[in-house]
C-alpha positions in Angstrom: -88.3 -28.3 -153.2 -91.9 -27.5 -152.9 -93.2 -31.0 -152.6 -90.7 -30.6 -149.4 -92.4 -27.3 -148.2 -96.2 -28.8 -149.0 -96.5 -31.8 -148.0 -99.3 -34.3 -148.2 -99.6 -34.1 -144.0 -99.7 -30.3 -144.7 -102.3 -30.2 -146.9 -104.3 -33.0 -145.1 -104.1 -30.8 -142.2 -105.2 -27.5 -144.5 -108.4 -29.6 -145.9 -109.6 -30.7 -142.0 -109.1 -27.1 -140.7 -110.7 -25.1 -143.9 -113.1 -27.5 -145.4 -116.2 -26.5 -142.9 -115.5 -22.9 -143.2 -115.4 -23.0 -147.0 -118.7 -24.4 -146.9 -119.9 -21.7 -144.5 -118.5 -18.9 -147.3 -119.3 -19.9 -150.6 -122.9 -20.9 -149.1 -123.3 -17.6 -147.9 -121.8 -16.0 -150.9 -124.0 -17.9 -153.3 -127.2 -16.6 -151.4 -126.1 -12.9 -152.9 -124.2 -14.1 -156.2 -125.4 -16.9 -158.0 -122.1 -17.9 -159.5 -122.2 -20.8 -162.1 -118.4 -21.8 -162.6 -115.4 -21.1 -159.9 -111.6 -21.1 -160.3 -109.7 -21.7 -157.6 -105.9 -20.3 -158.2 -103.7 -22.2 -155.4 -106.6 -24.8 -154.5 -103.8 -26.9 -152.9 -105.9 -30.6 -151.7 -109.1 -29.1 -153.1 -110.9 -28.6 -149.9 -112.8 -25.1 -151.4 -113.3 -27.3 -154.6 -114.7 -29.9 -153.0 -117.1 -27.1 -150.8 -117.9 -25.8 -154.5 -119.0 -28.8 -155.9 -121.7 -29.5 -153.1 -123.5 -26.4 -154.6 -125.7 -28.6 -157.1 -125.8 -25.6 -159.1 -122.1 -24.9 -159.8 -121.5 -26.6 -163.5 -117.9 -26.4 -163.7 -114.9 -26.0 -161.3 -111.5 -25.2 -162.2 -108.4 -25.8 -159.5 -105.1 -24.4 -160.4 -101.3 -25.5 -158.6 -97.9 -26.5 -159.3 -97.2 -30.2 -160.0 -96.5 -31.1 -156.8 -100.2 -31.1 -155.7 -101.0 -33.3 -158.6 -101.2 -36.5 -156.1 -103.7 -34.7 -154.0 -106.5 -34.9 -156.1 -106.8 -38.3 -156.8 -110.2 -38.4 -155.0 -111.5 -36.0 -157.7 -111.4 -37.7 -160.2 -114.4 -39.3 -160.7 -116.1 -35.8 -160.1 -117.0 -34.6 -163.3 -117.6 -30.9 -162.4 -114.2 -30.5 -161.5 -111.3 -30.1 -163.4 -107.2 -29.0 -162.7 -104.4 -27.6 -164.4 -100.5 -27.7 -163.4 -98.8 -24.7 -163.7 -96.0 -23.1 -161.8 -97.7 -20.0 -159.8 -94.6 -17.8 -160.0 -94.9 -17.6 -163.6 -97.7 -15.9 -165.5 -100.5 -18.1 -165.3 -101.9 -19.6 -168.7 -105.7 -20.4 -168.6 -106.7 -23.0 -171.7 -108.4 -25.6 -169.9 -111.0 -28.5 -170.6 -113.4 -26.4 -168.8 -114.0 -24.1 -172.0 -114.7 -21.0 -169.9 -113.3 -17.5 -171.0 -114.2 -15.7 -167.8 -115.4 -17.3 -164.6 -118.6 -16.5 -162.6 -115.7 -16.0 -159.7 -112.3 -16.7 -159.2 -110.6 -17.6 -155.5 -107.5 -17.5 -154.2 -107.1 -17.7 -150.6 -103.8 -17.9 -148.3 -101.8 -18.4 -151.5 -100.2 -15.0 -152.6 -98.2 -15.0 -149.9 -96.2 -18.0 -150.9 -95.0 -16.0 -153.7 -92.0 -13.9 -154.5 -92.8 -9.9 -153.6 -91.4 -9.5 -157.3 -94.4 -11.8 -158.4 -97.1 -10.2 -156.3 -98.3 -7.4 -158.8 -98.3 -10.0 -161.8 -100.6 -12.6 -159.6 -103.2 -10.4 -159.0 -103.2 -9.2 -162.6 -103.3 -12.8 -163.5 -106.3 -13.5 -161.4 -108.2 -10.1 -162.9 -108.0 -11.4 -166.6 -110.2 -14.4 -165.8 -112.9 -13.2 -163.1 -114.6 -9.8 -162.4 -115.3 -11.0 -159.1 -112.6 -12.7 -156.8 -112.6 -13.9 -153.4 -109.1 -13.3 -152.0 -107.0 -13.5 -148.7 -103.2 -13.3 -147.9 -101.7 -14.1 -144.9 -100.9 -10.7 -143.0 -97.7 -9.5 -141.7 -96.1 -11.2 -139.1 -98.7 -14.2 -139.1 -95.4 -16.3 -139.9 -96.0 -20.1 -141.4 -94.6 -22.5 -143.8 -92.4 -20.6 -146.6 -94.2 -17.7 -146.8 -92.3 -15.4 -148.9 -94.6 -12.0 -149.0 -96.7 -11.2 -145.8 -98.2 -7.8 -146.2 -101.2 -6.2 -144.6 -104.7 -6.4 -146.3 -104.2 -2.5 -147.8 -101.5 -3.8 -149.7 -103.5 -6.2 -151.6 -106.1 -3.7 -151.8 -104.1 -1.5 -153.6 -102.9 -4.0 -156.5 -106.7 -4.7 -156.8 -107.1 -1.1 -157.0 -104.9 -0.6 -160.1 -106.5 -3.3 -162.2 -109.9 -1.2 -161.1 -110.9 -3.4 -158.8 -112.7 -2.6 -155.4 -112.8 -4.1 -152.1 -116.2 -6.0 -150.6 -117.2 -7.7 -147.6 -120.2 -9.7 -147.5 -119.5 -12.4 -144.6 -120.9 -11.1 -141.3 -117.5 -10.6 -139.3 -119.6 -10.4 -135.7 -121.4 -13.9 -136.7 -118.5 -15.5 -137.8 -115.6 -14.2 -135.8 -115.4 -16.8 -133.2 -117.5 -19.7 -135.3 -116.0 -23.5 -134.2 -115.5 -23.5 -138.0 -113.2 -20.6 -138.1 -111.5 -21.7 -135.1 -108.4 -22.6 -137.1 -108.7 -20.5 -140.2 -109.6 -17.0 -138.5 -107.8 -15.5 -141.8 -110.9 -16.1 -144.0 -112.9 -13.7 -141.2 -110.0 -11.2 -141.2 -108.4 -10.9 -144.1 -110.3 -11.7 -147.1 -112.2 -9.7 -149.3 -114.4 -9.6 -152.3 -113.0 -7.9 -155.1 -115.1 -6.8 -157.9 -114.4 -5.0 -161.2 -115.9 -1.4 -161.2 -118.3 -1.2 -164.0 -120.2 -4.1 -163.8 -123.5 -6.0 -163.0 -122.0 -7.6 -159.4 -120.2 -4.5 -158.7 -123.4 -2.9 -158.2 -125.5 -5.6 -157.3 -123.2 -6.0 -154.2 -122.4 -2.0 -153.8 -124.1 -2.3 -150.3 -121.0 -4.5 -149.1 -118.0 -2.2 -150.6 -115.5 -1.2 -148.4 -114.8 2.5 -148.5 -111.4 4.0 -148.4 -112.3 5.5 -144.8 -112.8 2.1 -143.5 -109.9 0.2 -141.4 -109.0 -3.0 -142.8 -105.9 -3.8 -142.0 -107.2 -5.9 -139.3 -105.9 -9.2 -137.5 -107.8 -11.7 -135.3 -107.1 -12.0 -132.1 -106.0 -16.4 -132.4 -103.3 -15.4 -135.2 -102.0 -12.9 -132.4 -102.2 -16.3 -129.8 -100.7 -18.3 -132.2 -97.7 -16.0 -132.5 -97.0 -15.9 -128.2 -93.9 -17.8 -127.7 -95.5 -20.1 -125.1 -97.4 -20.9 -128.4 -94.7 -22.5 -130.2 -93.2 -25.2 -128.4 -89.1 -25.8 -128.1 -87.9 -26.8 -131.3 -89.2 -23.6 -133.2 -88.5 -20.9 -130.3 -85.1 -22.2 -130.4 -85.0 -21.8 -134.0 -86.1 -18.3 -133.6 -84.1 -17.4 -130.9 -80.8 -19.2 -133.0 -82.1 -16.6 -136.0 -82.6 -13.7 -133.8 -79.2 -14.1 -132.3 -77.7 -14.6 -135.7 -79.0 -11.3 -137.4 -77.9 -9.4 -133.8 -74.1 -10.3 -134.3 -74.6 -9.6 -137.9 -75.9 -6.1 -137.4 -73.4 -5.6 -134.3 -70.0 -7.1 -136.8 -71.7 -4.5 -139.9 -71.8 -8.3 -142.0 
């Protein structure tokens, strides 16, 4: 079922529109944290991976997916930096691997979380928090709509699951700079939406405290192309007829009491 939702053309299409902008974020992110080993949990194709390993001094890379993506990475494998385990993302993520590293430098996971259940939300991020203090993270918002997403919420929703492992929000990517880059053309979300989240108590958290996002801030934010993308003219026939047959559908169904 999931090899039917992601789709080699699906992620093919994922790597051309995120690969530049993944190079962009992790170039500016090293220039402030020197991070030696990465995880990415979701890494679908491998396009952050791949962005990762063009830092000569990242010594290992982790990617972590379900089976399906297993075909993807062919093209890795002569790349000895990087390494990836199968596991099914809905379950509680296990995280022995050839790598031999207890706790990353950093941990990503970017436009995955919302492919999961809203029952597995709260787990995820635990998951993520027992192997990095500092994690790069996005989630498609509410509304942003887009191949089986299960759990769109707002960015203060994540925030707050970060917030109970102690975990605090960061931004360190100059939104004004960025927020109509070509290279964010098509992945405005990673300008948006994502955040740096770093464990209260330690080195980074206050290495990086000029860039923590206070509780007064607004950051439930959405760019304006997600709001384009959503305009029906947007969306050609096939798909506004499918949302007008659904809209129709849960109208009689509220109208009958169903």
């Amino acid at each position: 079922m999931l090899s039917k939702f992601y789709s080699k053309s699906y992620f093919n299409n994922l790597n051309k529109a995120t690969i530049g902008a993944a190079r962009i974020i992790l170039k500016d992110l090293y220039n402030i944290y020197k991070f030696k080993n990465l995880i990415d949990i979701g890494c679908g194709h491998g396009s952050w991976l791949q962005a990762a390993s063009e830092i000569s001094s990242i010594e290992k890379i982790t990617g972590i997916d379900g089976i399906y993506s297993e075909k993807l990475h062919q093209n890795f494998k002569t790349n000895s930096k990087i390494n990836f385990v199968y596991q099914d993302l809905e379950k509680k993520l296990f995280f022995k691997n050839k790598s031999k590293v207890s706790k990353y430098d950093l941990a990503i996971s970017l436009e995955t979380a919302e492919h999961l259940s809203p029952l597995r939300a709260k787990g995820f991020i635990k998951d993520i928090c027992s192997i990095s203090n500092v994690i790069f993270f996005s989630a498609a918002v509410d509304g942003h709509g887009g191949q089986n997403h299960l759990n769109e919420n707002n960015q203060s929703y994540w925030i707050e699951l970060f917030r109970n492992e102690k975990y605090d929000p960061f931004i360190f990517l100059d939104r004004k700079r960025y927020w109509f880059h070509e290279n964010f053309k098509k992945c405005p979300y990673y300008i948006s939406g994502s955040f740096l989240f770093i464990k209260k108590g330690t080195k980074p958290y206050s290495d990086l405290i000029s860039y923590k996002v206070y509780e007064d801030q607004v950051v439930d934010i959405v760019h304006p192309y997600i709001l384009q993308w959503r305009k029906d003219e947007n969306f050609g026939v096939k798909i506004n007829l499918r949302r007008f047959i659904k809209s129709l559908t849960e109208f009689f169904n509220k109208k009958l009491n169903f």
